[in-house]
C-alpha positions in Angstrom: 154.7 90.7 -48.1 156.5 88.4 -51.0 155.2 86.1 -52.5 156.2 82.4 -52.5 157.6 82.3 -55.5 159.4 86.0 -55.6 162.6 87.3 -54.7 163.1 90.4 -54.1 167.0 91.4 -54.8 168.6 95.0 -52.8 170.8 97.3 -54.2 173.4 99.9 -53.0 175.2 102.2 -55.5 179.1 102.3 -55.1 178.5 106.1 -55.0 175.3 108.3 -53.8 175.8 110.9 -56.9 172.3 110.4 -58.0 170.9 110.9 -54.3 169.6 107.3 -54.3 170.8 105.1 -51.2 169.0 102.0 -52.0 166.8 100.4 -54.8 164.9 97.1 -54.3 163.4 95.0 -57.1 161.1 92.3 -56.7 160.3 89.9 -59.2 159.0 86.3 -60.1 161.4 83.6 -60.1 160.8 83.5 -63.8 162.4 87.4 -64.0 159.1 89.2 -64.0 159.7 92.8 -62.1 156.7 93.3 -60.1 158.0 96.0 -58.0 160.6 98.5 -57.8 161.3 100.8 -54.2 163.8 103.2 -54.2 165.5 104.9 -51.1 166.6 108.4 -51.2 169.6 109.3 -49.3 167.1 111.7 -47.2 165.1 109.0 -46.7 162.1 109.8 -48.6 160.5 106.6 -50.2 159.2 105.8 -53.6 157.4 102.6 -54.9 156.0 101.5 -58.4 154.1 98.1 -58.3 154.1 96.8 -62.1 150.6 95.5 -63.4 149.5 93.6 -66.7 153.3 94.2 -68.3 153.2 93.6 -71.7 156.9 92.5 -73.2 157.8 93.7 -76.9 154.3 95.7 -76.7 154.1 98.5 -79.9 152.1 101.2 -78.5 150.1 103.1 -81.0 151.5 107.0 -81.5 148.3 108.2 -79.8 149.5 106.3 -76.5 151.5 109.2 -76.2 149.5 111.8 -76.3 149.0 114.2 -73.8 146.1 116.6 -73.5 146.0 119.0 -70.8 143.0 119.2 -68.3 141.1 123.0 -68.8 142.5 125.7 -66.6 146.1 124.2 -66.4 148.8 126.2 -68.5 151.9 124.7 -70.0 155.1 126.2 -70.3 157.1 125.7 -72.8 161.1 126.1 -73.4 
């Protein structure tokens, strides 16, 4: 379902190396990426739909925390 004013562009990789047959981005006609779907050469399908995108945005350190829910161990290497 696009919208009037997106596009959405497809592309094929010269080689499948990276297991991906096909990536589709769909964006505004001002550049915007709203969405990105990527085709596995299996088949198997992933999509991200981009919200509230915020260009040259300085996330605070704390942004990148990650605190483990209790009960789940974590392995480290």
């Amino acid at each position: 379902n696009a919208q009037p004013d997106t596009r959405t562009l497809r592309l094929v990789p010269r080689n499948n190396a990276a297991g991906l047959r096909e990536l589709f981005l769909t964006a505004t006609t001002d550049g915007s990426i709203l969405k990105v779907k990527m085709v596995e050469a299996g088949g198997a399908t992933s999509e991200i739909s981009l919200r509230n995108v915020r260009e040259n945005y300085v996330a605070p350190p704390d942004a990148f925390q990650f605190t483990p829910p209790s009960g789940v161990s974590v392995r480290k290497r």
